[in-house]
BALOBA-1460 file (C-alpha; in Angstrom, 3 decimals):
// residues 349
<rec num="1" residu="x" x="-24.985" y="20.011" z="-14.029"/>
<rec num="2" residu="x" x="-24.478" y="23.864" z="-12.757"/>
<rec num="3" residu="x" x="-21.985" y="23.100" z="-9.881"/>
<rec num="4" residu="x" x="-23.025" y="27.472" z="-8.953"/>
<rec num="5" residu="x" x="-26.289" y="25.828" z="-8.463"/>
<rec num="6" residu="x" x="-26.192" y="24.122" z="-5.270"/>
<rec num="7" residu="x" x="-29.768" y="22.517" z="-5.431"/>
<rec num="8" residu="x" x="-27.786" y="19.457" z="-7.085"/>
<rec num="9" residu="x" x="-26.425" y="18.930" z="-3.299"/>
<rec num="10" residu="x" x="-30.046" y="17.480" z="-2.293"/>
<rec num="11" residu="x" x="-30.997" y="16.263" z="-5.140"/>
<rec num="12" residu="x" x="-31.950" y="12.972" z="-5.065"/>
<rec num="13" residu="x" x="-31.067" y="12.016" z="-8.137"/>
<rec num="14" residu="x" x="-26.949" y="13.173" z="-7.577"/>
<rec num="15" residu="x" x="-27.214" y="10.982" z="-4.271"/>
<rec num="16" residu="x" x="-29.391" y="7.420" z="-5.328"/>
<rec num="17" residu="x" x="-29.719" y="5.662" z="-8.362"/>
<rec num="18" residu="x" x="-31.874" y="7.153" z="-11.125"/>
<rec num="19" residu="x" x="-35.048" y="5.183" z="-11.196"/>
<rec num="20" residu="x" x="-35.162" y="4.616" z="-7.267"/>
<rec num="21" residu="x" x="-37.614" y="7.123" z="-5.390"/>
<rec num="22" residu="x" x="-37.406" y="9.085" z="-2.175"/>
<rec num="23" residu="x" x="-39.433" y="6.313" z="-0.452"/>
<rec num="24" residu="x" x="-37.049" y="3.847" z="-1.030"/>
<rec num="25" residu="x" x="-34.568" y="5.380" z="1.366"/>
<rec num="26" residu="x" x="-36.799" y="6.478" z="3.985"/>
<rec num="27" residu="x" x="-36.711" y="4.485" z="6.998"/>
<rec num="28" residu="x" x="-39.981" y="1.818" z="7.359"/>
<rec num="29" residu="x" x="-41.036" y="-1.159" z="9.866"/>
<rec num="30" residu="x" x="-38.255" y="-3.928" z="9.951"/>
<rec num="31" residu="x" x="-36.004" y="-1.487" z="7.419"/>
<rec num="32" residu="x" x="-33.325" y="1.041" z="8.717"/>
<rec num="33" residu="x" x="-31.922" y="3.338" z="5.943"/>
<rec num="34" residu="x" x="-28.787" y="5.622" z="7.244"/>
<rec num="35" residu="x" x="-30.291" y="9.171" z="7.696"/>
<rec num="36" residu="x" x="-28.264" y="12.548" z="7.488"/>
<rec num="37" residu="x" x="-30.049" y="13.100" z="11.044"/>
<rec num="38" residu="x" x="-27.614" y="10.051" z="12.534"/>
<rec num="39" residu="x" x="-24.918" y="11.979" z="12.286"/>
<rec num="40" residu="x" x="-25.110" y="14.230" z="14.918"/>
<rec num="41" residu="x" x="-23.437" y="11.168" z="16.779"/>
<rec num="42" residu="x" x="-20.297" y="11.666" z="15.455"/>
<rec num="43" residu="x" x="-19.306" y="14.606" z="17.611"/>
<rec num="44" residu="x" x="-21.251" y="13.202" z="21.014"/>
<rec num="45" residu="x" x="-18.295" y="10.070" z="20.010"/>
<rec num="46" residu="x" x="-15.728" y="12.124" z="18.995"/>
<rec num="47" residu="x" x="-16.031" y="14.043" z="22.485"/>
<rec num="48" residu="x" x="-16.681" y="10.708" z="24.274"/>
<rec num="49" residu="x" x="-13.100" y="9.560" z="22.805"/>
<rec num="50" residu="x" x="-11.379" y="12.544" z="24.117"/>
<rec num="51" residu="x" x="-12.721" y="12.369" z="27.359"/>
<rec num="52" residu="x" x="-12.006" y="8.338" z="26.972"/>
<rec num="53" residu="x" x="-8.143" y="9.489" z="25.777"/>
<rec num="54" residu="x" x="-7.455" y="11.485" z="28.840"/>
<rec num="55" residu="x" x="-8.985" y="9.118" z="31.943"/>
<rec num="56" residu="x" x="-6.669" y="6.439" z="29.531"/>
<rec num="57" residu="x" x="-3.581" y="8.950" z="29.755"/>
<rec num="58" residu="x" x="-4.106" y="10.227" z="33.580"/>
<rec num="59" residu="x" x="-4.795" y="6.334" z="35.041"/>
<rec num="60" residu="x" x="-3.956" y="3.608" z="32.449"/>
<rec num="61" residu="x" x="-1.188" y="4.931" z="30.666"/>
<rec num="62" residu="x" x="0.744" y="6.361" z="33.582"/>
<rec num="63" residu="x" x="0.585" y="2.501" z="35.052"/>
<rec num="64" residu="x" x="1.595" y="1.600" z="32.077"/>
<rec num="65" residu="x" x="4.587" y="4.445" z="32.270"/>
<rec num="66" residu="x" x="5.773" y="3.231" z="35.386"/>
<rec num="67" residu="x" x="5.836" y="-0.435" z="34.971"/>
<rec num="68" residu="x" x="7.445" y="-0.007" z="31.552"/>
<rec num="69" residu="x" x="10.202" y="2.349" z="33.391"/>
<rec num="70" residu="x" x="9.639" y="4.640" z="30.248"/>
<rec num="71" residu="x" x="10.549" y="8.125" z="31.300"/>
<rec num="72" residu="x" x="11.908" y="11.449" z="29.892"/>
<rec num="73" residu="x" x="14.511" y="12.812" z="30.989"/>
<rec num="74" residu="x" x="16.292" y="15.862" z="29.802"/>
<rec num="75" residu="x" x="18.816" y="18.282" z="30.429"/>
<rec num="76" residu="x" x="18.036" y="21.476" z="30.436"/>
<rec num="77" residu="x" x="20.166" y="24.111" z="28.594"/>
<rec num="78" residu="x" x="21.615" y="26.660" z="30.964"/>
<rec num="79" residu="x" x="19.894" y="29.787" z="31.104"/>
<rec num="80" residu="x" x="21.188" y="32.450" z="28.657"/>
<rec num="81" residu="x" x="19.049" y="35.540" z="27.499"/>
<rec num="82" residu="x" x="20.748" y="36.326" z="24.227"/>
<rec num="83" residu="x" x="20.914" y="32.731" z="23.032"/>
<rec num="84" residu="x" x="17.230" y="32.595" z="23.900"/>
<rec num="85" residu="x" x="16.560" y="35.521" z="21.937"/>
<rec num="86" residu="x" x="17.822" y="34.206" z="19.322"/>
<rec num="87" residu="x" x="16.268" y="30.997" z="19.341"/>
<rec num="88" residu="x" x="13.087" y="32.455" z="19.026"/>
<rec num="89" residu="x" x="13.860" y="34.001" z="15.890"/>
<rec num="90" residu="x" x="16.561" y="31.067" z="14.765"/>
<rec num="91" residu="x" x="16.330" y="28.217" z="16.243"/>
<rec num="92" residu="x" x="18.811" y="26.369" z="13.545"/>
<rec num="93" residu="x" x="21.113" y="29.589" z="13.496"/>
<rec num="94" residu="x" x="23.830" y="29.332" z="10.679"/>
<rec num="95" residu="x" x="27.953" y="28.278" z="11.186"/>
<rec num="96" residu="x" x="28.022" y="32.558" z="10.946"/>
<rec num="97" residu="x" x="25.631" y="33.771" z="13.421"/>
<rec num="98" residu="x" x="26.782" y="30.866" z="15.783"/>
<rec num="99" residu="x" x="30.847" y="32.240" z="15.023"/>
<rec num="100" residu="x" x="29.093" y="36.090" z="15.677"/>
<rec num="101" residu="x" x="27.442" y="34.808" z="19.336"/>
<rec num="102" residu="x" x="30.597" y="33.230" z="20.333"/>
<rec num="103" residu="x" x="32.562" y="36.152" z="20.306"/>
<rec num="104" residu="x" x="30.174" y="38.096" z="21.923"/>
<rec num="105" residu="x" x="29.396" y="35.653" z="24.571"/>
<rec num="106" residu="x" x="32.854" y="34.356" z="25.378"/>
<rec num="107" residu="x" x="31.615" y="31.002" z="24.575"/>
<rec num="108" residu="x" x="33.365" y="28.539" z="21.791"/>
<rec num="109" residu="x" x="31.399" y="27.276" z="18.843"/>
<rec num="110" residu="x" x="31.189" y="24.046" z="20.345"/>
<rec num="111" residu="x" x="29.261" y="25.413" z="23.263"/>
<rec num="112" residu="x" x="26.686" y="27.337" z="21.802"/>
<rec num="113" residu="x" x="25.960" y="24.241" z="19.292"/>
<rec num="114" residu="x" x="25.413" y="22.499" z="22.182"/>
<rec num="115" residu="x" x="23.369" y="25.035" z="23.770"/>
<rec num="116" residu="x" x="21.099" y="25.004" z="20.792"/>
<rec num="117" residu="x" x="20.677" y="21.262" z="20.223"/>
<rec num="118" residu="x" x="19.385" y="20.809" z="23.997"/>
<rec num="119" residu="x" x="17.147" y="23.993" z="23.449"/>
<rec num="120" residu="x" x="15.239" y="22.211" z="20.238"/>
<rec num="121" residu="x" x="15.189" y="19.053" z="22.281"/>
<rec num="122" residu="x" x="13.239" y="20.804" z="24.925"/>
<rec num="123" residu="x" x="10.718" y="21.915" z="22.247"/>
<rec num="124" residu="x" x="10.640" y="18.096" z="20.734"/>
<rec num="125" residu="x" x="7.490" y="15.650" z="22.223"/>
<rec num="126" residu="x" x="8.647" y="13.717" z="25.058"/>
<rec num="127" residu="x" x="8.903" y="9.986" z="24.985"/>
<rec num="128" residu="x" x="5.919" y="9.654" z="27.499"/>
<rec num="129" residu="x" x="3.939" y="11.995" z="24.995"/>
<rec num="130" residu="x" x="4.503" y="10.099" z="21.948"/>
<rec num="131" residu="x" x="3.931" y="6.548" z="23.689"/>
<rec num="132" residu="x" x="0.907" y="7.893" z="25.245"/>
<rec num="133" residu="x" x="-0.554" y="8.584" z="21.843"/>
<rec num="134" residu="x" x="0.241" y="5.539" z="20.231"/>
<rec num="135" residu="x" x="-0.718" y="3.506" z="22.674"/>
<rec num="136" residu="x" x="-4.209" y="5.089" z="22.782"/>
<rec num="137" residu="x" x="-4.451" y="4.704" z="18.799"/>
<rec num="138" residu="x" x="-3.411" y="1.072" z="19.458"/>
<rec num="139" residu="x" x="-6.029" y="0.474" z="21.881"/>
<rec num="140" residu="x" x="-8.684" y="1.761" z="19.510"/>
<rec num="141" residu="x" x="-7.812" y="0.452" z="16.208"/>
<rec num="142" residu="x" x="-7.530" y="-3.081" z="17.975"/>
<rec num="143" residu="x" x="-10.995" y="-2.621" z="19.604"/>
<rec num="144" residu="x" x="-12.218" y="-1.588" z="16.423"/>
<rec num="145" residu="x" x="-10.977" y="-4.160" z="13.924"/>
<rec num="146" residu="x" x="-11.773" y="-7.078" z="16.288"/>
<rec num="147" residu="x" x="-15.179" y="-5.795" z="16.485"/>
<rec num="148" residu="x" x="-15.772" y="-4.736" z="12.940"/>
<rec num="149" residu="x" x="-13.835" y="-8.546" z="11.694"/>
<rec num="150" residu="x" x="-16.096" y="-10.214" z="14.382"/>
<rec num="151" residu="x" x="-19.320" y="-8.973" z="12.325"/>
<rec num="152" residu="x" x="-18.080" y="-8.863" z="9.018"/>
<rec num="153" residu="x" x="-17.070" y="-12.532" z="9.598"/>
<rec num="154" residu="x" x="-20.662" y="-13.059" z="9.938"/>
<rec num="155" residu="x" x="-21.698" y="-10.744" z="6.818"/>
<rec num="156" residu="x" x="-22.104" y="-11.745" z="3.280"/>
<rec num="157" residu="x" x="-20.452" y="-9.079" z="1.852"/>
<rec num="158" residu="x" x="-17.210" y="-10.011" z="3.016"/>
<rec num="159" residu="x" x="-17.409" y="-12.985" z="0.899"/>
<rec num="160" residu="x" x="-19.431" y="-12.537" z="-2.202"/>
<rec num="161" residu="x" x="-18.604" y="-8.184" z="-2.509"/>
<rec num="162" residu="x" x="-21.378" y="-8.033" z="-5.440"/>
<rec num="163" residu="x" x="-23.854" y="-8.058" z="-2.777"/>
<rec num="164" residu="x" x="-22.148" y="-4.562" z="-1.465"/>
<rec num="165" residu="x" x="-24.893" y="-3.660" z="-4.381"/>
<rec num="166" residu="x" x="-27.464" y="-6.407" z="-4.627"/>
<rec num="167" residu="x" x="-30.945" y="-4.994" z="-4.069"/>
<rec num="168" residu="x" x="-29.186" y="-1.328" z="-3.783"/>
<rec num="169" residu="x" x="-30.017" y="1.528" z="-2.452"/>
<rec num="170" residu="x" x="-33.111" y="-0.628" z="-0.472"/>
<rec num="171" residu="x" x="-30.310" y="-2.386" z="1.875"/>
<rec num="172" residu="x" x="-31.573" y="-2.135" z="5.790"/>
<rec num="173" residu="x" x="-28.747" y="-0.829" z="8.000"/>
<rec num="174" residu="x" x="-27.668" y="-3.304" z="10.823"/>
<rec num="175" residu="x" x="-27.172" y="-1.899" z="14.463"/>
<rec num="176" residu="x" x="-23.868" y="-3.042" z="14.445"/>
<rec num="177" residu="x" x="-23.007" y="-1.489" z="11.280"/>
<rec num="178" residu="x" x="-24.544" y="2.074" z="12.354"/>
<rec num="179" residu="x" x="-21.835" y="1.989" z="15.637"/>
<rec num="180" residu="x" x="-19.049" y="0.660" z="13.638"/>
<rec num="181" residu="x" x="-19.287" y="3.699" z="11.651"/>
<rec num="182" residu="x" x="-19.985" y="6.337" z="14.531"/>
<rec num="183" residu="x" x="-17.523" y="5.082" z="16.293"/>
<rec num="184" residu="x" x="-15.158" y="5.052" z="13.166"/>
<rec num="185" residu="x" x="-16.027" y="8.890" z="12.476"/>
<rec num="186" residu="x" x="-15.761" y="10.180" z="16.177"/>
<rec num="187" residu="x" x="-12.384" y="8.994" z="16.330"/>
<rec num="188" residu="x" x="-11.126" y="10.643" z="13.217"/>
<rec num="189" residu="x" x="-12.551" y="13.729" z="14.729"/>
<rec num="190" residu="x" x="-11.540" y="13.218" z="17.815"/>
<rec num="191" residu="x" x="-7.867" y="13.351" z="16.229"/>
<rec num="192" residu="x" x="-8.827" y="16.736" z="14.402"/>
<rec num="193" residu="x" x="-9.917" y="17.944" z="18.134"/>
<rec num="194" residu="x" x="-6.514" y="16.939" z="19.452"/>
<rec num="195" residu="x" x="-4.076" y="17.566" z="15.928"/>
<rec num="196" residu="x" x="-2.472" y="20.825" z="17.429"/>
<rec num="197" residu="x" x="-1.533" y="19.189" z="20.383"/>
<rec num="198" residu="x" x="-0.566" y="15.298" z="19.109"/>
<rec num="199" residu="x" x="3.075" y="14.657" z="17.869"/>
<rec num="200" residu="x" x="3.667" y="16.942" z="14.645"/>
<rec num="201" residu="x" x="5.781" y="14.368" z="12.547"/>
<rec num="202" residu="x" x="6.914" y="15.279" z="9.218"/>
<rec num="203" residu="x" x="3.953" y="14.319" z="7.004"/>
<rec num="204" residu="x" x="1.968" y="16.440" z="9.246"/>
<rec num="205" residu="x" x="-0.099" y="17.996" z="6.197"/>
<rec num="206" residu="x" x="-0.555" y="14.614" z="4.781"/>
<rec num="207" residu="x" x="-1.906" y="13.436" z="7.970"/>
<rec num="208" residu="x" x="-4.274" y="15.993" z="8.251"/>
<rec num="209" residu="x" x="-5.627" y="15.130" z="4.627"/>
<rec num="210" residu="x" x="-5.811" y="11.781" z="5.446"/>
<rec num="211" residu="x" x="-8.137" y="12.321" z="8.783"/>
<rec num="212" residu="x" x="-10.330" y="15.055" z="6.708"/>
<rec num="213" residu="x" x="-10.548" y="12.802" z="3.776"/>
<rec num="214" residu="x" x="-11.372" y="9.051" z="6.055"/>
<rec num="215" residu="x" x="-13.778" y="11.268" z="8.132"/>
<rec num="216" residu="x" x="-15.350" y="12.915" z="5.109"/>
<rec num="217" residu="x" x="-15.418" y="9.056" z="3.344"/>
<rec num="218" residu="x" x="-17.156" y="7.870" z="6.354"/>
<rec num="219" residu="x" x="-20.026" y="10.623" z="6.454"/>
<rec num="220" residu="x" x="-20.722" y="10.784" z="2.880"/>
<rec num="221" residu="x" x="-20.557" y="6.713" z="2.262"/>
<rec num="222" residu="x" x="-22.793" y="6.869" z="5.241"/>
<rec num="223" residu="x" x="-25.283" y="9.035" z="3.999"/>
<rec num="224" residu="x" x="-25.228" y="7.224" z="0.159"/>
<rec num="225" residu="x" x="-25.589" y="3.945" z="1.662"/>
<rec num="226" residu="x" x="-22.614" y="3.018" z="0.800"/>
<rec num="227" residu="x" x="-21.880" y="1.352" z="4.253"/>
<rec num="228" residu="x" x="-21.269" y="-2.302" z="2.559"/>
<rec num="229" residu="x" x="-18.220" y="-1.505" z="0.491"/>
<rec num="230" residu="x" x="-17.399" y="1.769" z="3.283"/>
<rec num="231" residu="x" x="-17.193" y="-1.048" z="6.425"/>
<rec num="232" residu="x" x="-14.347" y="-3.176" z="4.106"/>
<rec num="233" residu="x" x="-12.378" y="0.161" z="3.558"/>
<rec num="234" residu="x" x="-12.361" y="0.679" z="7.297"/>
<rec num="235" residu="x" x="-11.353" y="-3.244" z="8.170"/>
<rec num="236" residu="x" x="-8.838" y="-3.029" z="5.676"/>
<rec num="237" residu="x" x="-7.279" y="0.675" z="6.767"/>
<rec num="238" residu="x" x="-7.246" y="-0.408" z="10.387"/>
<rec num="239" residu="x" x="-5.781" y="-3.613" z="10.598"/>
<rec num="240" residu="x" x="-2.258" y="-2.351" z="9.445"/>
<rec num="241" residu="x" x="-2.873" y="0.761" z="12.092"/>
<rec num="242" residu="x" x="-2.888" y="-2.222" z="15.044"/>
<rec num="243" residu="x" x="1.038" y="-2.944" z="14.280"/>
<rec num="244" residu="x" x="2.452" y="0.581" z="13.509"/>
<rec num="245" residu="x" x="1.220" y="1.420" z="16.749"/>
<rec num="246" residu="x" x="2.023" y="-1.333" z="18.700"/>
<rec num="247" residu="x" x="5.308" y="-1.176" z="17.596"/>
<rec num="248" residu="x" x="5.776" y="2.466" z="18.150"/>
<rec num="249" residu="x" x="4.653" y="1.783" z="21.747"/>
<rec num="250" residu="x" x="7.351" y="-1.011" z="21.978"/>
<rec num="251" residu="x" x="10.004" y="1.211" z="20.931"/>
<rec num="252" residu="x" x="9.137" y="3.917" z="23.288"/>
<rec num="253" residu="x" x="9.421" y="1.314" z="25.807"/>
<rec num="254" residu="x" x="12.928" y="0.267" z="24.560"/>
<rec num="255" residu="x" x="12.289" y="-3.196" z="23.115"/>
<rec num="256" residu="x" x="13.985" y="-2.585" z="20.008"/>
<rec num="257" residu="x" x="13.890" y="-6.091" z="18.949"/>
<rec num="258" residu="x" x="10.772" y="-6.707" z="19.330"/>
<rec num="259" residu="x" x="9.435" y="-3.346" z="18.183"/>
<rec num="260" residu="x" x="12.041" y="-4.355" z="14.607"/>
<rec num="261" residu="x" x="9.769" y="-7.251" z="14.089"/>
<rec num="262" residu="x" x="7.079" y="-5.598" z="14.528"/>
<rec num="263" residu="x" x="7.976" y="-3.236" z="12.122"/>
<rec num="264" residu="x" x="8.582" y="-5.836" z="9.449"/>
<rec num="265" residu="x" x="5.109" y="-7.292" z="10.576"/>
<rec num="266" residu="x" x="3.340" y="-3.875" z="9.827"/>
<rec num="267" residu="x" x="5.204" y="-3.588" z="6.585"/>
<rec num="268" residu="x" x="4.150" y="-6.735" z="5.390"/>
<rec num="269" residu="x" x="0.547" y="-5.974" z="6.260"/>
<rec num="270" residu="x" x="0.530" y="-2.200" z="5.190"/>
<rec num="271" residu="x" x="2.044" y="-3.202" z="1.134"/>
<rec num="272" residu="x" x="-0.641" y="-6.320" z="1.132"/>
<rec num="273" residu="x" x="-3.907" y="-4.582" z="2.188"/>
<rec num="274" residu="x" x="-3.649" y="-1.122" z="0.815"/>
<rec num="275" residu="x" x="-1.529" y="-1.711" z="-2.030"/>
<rec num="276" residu="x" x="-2.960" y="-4.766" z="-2.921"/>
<rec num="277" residu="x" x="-6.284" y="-5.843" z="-1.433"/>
<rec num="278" residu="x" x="-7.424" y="-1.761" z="-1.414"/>
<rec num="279" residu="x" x="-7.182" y="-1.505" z="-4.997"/>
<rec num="280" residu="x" x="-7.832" y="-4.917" z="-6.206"/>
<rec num="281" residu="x" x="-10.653" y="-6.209" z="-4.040"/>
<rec num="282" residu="x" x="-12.652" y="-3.029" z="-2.381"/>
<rec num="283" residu="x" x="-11.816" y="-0.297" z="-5.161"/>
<rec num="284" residu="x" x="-13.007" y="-2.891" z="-7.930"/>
<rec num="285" residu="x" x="-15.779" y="-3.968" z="-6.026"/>
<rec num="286" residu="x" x="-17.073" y="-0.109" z="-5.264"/>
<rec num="287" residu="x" x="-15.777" y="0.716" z="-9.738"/>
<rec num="288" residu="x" x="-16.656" y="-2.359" z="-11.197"/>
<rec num="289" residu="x" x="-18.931" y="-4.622" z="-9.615"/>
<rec num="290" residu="x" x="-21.440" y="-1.930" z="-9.008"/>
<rec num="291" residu="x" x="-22.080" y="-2.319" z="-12.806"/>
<rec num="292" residu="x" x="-25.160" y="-3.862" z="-11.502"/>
<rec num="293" residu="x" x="-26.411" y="-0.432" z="-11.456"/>
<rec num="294" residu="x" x="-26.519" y="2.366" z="-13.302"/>
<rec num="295" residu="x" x="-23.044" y="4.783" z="-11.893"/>
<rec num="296" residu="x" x="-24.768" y="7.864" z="-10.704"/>
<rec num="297" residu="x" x="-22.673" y="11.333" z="-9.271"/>
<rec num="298" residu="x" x="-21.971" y="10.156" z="-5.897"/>
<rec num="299" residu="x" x="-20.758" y="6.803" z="-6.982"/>
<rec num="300" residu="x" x="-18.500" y="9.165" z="-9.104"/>
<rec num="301" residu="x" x="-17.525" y="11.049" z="-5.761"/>
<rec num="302" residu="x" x="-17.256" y="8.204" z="-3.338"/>
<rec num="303" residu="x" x="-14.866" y="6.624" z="-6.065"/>
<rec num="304" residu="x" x="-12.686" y="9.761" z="-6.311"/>
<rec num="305" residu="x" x="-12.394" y="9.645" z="-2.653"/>
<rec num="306" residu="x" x="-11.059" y="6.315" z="-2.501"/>
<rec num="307" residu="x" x="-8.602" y="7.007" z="-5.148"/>
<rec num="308" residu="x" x="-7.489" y="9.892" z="-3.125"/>
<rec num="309" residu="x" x="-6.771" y="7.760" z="0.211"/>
<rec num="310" residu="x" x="-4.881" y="4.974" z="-2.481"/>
<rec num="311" residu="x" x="-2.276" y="8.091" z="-3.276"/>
<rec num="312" residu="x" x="-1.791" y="8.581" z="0.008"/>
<rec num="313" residu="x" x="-0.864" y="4.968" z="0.680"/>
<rec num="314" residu="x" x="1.155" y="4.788" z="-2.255"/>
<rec num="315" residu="x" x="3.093" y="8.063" z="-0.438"/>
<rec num="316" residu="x" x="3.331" y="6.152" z="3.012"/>
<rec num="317" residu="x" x="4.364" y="2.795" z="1.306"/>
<rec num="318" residu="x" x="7.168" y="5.007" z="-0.190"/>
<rec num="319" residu="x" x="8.360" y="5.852" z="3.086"/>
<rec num="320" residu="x" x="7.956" y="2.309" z="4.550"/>
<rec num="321" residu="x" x="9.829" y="0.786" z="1.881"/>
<rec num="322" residu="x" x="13.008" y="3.294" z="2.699"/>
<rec num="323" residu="x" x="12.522" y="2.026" z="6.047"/>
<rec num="324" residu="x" x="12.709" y="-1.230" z="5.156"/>
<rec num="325" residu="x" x="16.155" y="-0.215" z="3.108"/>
<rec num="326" residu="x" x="17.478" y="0.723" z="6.435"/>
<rec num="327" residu="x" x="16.964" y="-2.179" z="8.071"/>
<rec num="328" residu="x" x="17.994" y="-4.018" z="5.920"/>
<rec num="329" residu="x" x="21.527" y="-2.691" z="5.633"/>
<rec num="330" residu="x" x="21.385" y="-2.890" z="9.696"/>
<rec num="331" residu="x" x="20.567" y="1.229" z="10.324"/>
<rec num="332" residu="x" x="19.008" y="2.276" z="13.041"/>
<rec num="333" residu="x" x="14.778" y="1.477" z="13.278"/>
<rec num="334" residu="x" x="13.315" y="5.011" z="12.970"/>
<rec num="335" residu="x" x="10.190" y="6.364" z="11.910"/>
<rec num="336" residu="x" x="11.342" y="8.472" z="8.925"/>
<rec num="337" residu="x" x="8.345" y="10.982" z="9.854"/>
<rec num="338" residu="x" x="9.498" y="11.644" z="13.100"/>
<rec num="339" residu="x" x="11.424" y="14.868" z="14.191"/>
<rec num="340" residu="x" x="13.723" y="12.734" z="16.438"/>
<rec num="341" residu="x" x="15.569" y="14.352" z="19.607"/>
<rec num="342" residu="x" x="19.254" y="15.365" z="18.608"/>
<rec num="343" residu="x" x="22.075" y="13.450" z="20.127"/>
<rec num="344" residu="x" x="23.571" y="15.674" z="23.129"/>
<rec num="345" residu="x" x="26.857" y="13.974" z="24.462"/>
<rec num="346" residu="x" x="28.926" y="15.259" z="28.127"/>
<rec num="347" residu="x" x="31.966" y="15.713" z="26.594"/>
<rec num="348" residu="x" x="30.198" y="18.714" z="24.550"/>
<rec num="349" residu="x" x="30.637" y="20.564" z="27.728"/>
C-alpha cells in the first residue's frame, strides 16, 4: 500500500472486508448502516453539552454549592509591584533570588515565601471550579452508562461477543446505538472545546491524548461498523468514570470518609475493567474472535487504537495503585494529578 497515495483512505477495500461490496453498506428498507454523513452530529452534541454544562454550572451546581456549604475562600497576597514582577517571570523563585528580594524589600525570607505561596494559590482552580467539573462529568457518565447498560442488557452481543462479527459488515444500526455513540463523541469534544479552561492536572498531555484518541475511536469504529465491539469499550471506560468523579465531588464537599471509600470503590472497578475485562474480554473479542473474517486494514487500525487507550490505563492504574500505597499507610487521600493549593498558615505573618 503507498501510504503518499491517499486514495487508500476511501477505498473500500482498506475500510470493509475483502469480498463484501459497496452495496452491502449502503443504507436499504428495514437496514441502517452508519454513514460518514451522521457525523455531522457530533459537533451539534458537543455544542449542546456545553451549553447543557453551563445552565448545569449557573443553576444546578450553584444549589448544589450552597447547600453543600462548599466555598473558596482565599487570602489574597498583599499588593507588592516588585514581587509581582517577579512572579511573572518566577513564580517558584530560588532560596537566592528570594535572599536578593529580601534585602531589597526590607522583608525577611519568611515573608516573601509566604507572599509567593498565596500568589500561586491565587493562580490554582478554586474548589467550586474543580467540583463544578466533576460533578458535571459525574452527571454524564452516570446518564450514559445507565443508558448504554440498560440496552446492552437487552443486546446479544453483550453475552455471546462473536456476534460483534456474525453476519459482518451487513449488521443494521439500532436507533439507540446511533445516540449512544453521538452522544459519546459530543462529549469528548465538548471536553476538547472546554480543555484550556477545565482543571490542568498533571497528566494534562495524557489527558488530552486520551480525549483525541476515545473521540477518534468513536468516529472511526463508527464509520467501520464497528459499533458492536465500540459500544462495550464505551460501557466498560465509563463505568469506572461514575466513581472517580463522584468521589472527587465528595471530597470537594469535605466528606473525606466517604469520598476514601469511594476511592477504594473506583480503584477496585478501574484495575478490574480496564486491566482486566478491556484486554481479556473486548480486546480479544475485536483481535481474536473476529477470525470469523478475514482481518482487513482498519481492523488493523481500530486494534492499534485500542492498544493505545490499554497503555494509557496501564499509566493511570500506575498512579492509582500509589494512591492506594498512601492510603494504605494512612496519608492523606489526594489525587496524585492534581496541582493542590499550598498550605498558607497565620503565624507566617
Amino acid at each position: 500500500m503507498d501510504l503518499l497515495n491517499l486514495n487508500w483512505i476511501s477505498s473500500h477495500e482498506f475500510w470493509f472486508p475483502s469480498g463484501t461490496s459497496k452495496t452491502d453498506t449502503q443504507s436499504r428498507e428495514n437496514f441502517t448502516f452508519p454513514q460518514t454523513s451522521d457525523l455531522w452530529a457530533v459537533p451539534a452534541f458537543a455544542v449542546l453539552f456545553h451549553i447543557l454544562r453551563k445552565l448545569y454550572e449557573h443553576y444546578i451546581c450553584t444549589f448544589l454549592l450552597s447547600n453543600l456549604n462548599i466555598k473558596s475562600e482565599r487570602r489574597l497576597p498583599s499588593s507588592n509591584a516588585q514581587l509581582e514582577a517577579v512572579y511573572k517571570t518566577q513564580k517558584s523563585p530560588p532560596d537566592k533570588m528570594i535572599t536578593g528580594l529580601s534585602k531589597q524589600l526590607d522583608m525577611n525570607v519568611k515573608q516573601i515565601e509566604h507572599w509567593f505561596r498565596m500568589r500561586r494559590n491565587l493562580d490554582r482552580p478554586t474548589v467550586v471550579t474543580k467540583f463544578a467539573e466533576s460533578s458535571w462529568r459525574f452527571l454524564f457518565y452516570f446518564s450514559i452508562f445507565t443508558f448504554g447498560m440498560f440496552m446492552l442488557f437487552k443486546s446479544p452481543w453483550l453475552w455471546d461477543n462473536v456476534q460483534c462479527w456474525t453476519d459482518y459488515p451487513q449488521q443494521s444500526l439500532p436507533t439507540w446505538l446511533y445516540y449512544y455513540y453521538m452522544l459519546e463523541a459530543g462529549f469528548y469534544l465538548s471536553l476538547l472545546f472546554t480543555i484550556a479552561e477545565d482543571v490542568k492536572r498533571k497528566d494534562f498531555p495524557i489527558q488530552v491524548i486520551h480525549h483525541v484518541s476515545t473521540l477518534f475511536l468513536i468516529i472511526f469504529s463508527y464509520m467501520c461498523n464497528f459499533v458492536r465491539v465500540g459500544s462495550l469499550v464505551l460501557a466498560v471506560h465509563d463505568v469506572s468514570d461514575i466513581f472517580l468523579e463522584f468521589g472527587k465531588s465528595i471530597l470537594y464537599a469535605n466528606y473525606k470518609s466517604l469520598a476514601d471509600n469511594l476511592f477504594v470503590i473506583f480503584a477496585a472497578v478501574f484495575i478490574f475493567t480496564r486491566l482486566f475485562i478491556y484486554p481479556f474480554y473486548v480486546i480479544h473479542t475485536s483481535a481474536i474472535k473476529i477470525r470469523v473474517l478475514k482481518p482487513f486494514p482498519a481492523y488493523y487500525f481500530f486494534n492499534g487504537l485500542l492498544v493505545v487507550l490499554q497503555i494509557l490505563h496501564i499509566y493511570w492504574a500506575s498512579i492509582i495503585l500509589k494512591m492506594a500505597v498512601k492510603f494504605i499507610k494512612g496519608d492523606k487521600m489526594a489525587d496524585e494529578r492534581s496541582d493542590d493549593e499550598e498550605s498558607v498558615s497565620d503565624d507566617e505573618d
